[in-house]
N, C-alpha and C positions, 0 to 999 in steps of 0.2 A: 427525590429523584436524582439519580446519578446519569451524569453527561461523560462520555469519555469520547477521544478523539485520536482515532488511527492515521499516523502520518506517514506519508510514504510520495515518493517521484510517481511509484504508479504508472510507469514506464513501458510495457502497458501493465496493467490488471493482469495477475495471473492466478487460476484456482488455488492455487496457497494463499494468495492476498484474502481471496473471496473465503475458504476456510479459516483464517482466522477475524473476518470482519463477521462472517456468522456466527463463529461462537462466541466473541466479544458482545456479538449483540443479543445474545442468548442471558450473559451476564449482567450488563448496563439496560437500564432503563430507554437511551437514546446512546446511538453513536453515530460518529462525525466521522467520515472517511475524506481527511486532510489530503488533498491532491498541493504539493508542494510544490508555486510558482515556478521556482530559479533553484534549482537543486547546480551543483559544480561539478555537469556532468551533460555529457553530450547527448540530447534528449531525443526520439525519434518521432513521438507525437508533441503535437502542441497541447499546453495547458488544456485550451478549449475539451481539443478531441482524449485527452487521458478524462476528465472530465466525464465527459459523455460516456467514454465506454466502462467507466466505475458505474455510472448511474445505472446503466443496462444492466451490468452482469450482478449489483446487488438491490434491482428493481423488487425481489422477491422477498424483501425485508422488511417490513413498513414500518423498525424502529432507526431505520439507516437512513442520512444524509448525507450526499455529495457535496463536497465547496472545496473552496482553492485557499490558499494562503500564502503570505510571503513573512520575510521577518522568521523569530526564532520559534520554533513551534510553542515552545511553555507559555513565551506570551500569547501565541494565537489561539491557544487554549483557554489562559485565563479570560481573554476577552469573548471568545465563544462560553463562556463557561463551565467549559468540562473542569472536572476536577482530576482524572485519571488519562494518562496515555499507554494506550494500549500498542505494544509491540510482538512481532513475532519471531520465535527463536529457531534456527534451521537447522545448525550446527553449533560445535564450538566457539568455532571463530568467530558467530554472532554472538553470544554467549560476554565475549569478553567486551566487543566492540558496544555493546549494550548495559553492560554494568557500567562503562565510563560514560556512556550517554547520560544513563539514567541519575548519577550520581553530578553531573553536571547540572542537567536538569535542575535537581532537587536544591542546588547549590541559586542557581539562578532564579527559581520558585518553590521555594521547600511546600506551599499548600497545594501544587500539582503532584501527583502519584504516578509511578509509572509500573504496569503492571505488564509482564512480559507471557504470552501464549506458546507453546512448545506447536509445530506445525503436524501434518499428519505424516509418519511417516512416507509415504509415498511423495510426498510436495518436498521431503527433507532437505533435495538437492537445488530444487528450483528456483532462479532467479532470472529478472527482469532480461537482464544483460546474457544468459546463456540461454535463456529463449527465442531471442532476436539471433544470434548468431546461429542457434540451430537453424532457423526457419529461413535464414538466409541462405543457408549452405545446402537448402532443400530435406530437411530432417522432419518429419513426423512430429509434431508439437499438440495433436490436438486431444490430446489426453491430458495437456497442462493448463490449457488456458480454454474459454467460452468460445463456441463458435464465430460468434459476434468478433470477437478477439484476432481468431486465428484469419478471420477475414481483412480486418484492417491491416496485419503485420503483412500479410501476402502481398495486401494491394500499394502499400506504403514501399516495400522491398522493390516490387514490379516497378513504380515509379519513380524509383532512386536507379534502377539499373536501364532506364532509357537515356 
Protein backbone atom coordinates (compact mmCIF):
# COMPACT_ATOMS: atom_id res chain seq x y z
CA UNK A 1 0.00 0.00 0.00
CA UNK A 2 1.35 3.32 -0.89
CA UNK A 3 0.93 6.42 1.44
CA UNK A 4 1.79 9.90 -0.14
CA UNK A 5 1.32 13.12 1.51
CA UNK A 6 0.36 16.64 -0.19
CA UNK A 7 1.94 19.51 1.57
CA UNK A 8 0.95 22.83 1.21
CA UNK A 9 -0.03 26.35 3.63
CA UNK A 10 -3.41 25.64 2.05
CA UNK A 11 -4.18 29.16 2.53
CA UNK A 12 -7.09 28.54 1.70
CA UNK A 13 -7.88 25.30 -0.51
CA UNK A 14 -8.27 26.28 -3.99
CA UNK A 15 -9.90 23.83 -6.93
CA UNK A 16 -6.14 23.39 -8.29
CA UNK A 17 -5.20 22.15 -4.78
CA UNK A 18 -8.47 19.90 -4.81
CA UNK A 19 -7.44 18.81 -8.66
CA UNK A 20 -4.41 17.73 -7.86
CA UNK A 21 -5.37 16.03 -4.35
CA UNK A 22 -7.90 13.92 -6.53
CA UNK A 23 -5.77 12.73 -8.99
CA UNK A 24 -2.89 12.01 -6.64
CA UNK A 25 -5.57 10.08 -4.75
CA UNK A 26 -6.60 8.38 -7.88
CA UNK A 27 -2.82 7.22 -7.98
CA UNK A 28 -1.77 6.36 -4.24
CA UNK A 29 -3.49 3.99 -2.20
CA UNK A 30 -4.07 6.77 0.85
CA UNK A 31 -3.14 10.41 0.75
CA UNK A 32 -2.43 12.97 3.38
CA UNK A 33 -3.33 16.50 2.67
CA UNK A 34 -0.39 18.05 4.96
CA UNK A 35 -2.03 21.50 6.19
CA UNK A 36 1.50 23.22 7.12
CA UNK A 37 1.52 24.68 10.74
CA UNK A 38 3.97 27.75 10.55
CA UNK A 39 4.66 28.34 6.87
CA UNK A 40 6.93 32.16 6.57
CA UNK A 41 4.22 33.75 5.43
CA UNK A 42 1.31 35.94 6.53
CA UNK A 43 -1.55 33.47 6.88
CA UNK A 44 -5.29 34.59 6.56
CA UNK A 45 -6.97 31.51 8.19
CA UNK A 46 -5.86 29.82 11.09
CA UNK A 47 -4.44 26.34 11.07
CA UNK A 48 -7.64 25.07 12.68
CA UNK A 49 -10.01 26.73 10.04
CA UNK A 50 -7.42 25.94 6.70
CA UNK A 51 -7.98 22.40 8.30
CA UNK A 52 -11.55 22.30 8.20
CA UNK A 53 -12.04 23.77 4.86
CA UNK A 54 -9.42 20.90 3.22
CA UNK A 55 -11.64 18.39 4.99
CA UNK A 56 -14.94 19.89 3.36
CA UNK A 57 -13.79 20.55 -0.03
CA UNK A 58 -12.07 16.84 -0.30
CA UNK A 59 -14.89 15.26 1.90
CA UNK A 60 -15.80 13.37 -1.53
CA UNK A 61 -12.59 11.19 -1.29
CA UNK A 62 -12.66 8.45 1.02
CA UNK A 63 -8.84 7.68 0.35
CA UNK A 64 -7.97 11.40 1.55
CA UNK A 65 -6.95 12.55 5.01
CA UNK A 66 -6.65 16.03 6.64
CA UNK A 67 -3.96 16.75 9.40
CA UNK A 68 -1.55 19.46 10.12
CA UNK A 69 2.09 19.41 10.57
CA UNK A 70 5.05 21.39 11.81
CA UNK A 71 8.87 20.72 11.25
CA UNK A 72 10.37 19.71 7.71
CA UNK A 73 7.73 17.95 5.72
CA UNK A 74 10.23 14.68 4.55
CA UNK A 75 10.35 14.03 8.28
CA UNK A 76 6.52 14.49 8.82
CA UNK A 77 6.19 12.16 6.04
CA UNK A 78 8.43 9.62 7.30
CA UNK A 79 6.75 9.58 10.50
CA UNK A 80 3.21 9.54 8.89
CA UNK A 81 4.55 6.95 6.59
CA UNK A 82 4.09 8.12 3.29
CA UNK A 83 6.77 7.26 1.13
CA UNK A 84 6.00 9.78 -1.71
CA UNK A 85 5.21 13.64 -1.69
CA UNK A 86 3.12 14.67 -4.09
CA UNK A 87 3.45 18.20 -5.50
CA UNK A 88 1.82 20.39 -8.15
CA UNK A 89 3.22 22.05 -10.97
CA UNK A 90 1.63 25.44 -12.41
CA UNK A 91 4.08 26.92 -14.45
CA UNK A 92 7.73 27.28 -15.01
CA UNK A 93 8.72 29.02 -12.31
CA UNK A 94 7.13 26.16 -10.07
CA UNK A 95 9.05 23.86 -12.18
CA UNK A 96 12.46 25.12 -11.00
CA UNK A 97 11.41 26.06 -7.49
CA UNK A 98 10.39 22.28 -7.15
CA UNK A 99 13.34 20.48 -8.69
CA UNK A 100 15.41 22.24 -5.83
CA UNK A 101 12.66 21.23 -3.34
CA UNK A 102 12.58 18.03 -4.41
CA UNK A 103 16.27 17.31 -4.78
CA UNK A 104 16.69 18.89 -1.20
CA UNK A 105 14.28 16.52 0.05
CA UNK A 106 15.95 13.51 -1.33
CA UNK A 107 19.18 14.85 0.06
CA UNK A 108 17.56 15.09 3.67
CA UNK A 109 15.63 11.58 3.12
CA UNK A 110 16.59 9.84 -0.05
CA UNK A 111 13.81 6.79 0.93
CA UNK A 112 10.91 9.64 0.50
CA UNK A 113 9.96 10.36 -3.24
CA UNK A 114 8.71 13.26 -4.66
CA UNK A 115 6.35 13.01 -7.36
CA UNK A 116 5.32 16.34 -9.14
CA UNK A 117 1.39 16.57 -10.82
CA UNK A 118 1.14 19.17 -13.91
CA UNK A 119 -2.32 21.08 -12.80
CA UNK A 120 -5.27 21.51 -15.22
CA UNK A 121 -4.86 23.87 -17.54
CA UNK A 122 -7.39 26.23 -16.46
CA UNK A 123 -6.17 26.17 -12.53
CA UNK A 124 -2.54 26.99 -14.47
CA UNK A 125 -2.50 30.56 -12.96
CA UNK A 126 -4.07 30.02 -9.66
CA UNK A 127 -2.65 30.74 -6.41
CA UNK A 128 -3.42 30.92 -2.70
CA UNK A 129 -2.10 34.61 -2.58
CA UNK A 130 -3.95 36.07 -6.05
CA UNK A 131 -7.06 34.62 -4.91
CA UNK A 132 -7.25 36.51 -1.74
CA UNK A 133 -6.23 39.69 -3.29
CA UNK A 134 -8.78 39.17 -6.21
CA UNK A 135 -11.65 38.49 -3.76
CA UNK A 136 -10.47 41.31 -1.73
CA UNK A 137 -10.64 43.88 -4.49
CA UNK A 138 -14.25 42.38 -5.18
CA UNK A 139 -13.23 40.01 -8.21
CA UNK A 140 -15.27 37.15 -9.16
CA UNK A 141 -13.35 34.04 -7.66
CA UNK A 142 -15.90 31.55 -7.63
CA UNK A 143 -14.98 29.45 -10.54
CA UNK A 144 -11.53 28.87 -8.58
CA UNK A 145 -12.23 27.74 -5.22
CA UNK A 146 -15.64 25.69 -3.43
CA UNK A 147 -18.30 27.44 -2.35
CA UNK A 148 -17.70 26.50 1.02
CA UNK A 149 -14.36 28.40 0.29
CA UNK A 150 -15.50 31.42 -1.54
CA UNK A 151 -17.67 31.99 1.75
CA UNK A 152 -15.14 31.95 4.43
CA UNK A 153 -12.53 34.44 2.07
CA UNK A 154 -15.82 36.92 1.96
CA UNK A 155 -16.65 36.61 5.52
CA UNK A 156 -12.79 36.73 6.68
CA UNK A 157 -12.20 39.96 4.20
CA UNK A 158 -15.74 41.70 5.61
CA UNK A 159 -14.13 41.23 9.03
CA UNK A 160 -10.77 42.43 8.51
CA UNK A 161 -12.37 45.63 6.89
CA UNK A 162 -14.50 46.66 10.15
Amino acid sequence: MTKALYPGSFDPITNGHIDIASRAAAVFDELVLGVYATPAKKLMFTTEERIELARKALAHLPNVTVTTYTGLTVHAAQKMGAKVLVRGLRAITDFQAEFELGLMNRLLTPKVETVCLMTERRYSFVSSSLLKEACALGGDISELVPPHVLDALKDRIQSRAR
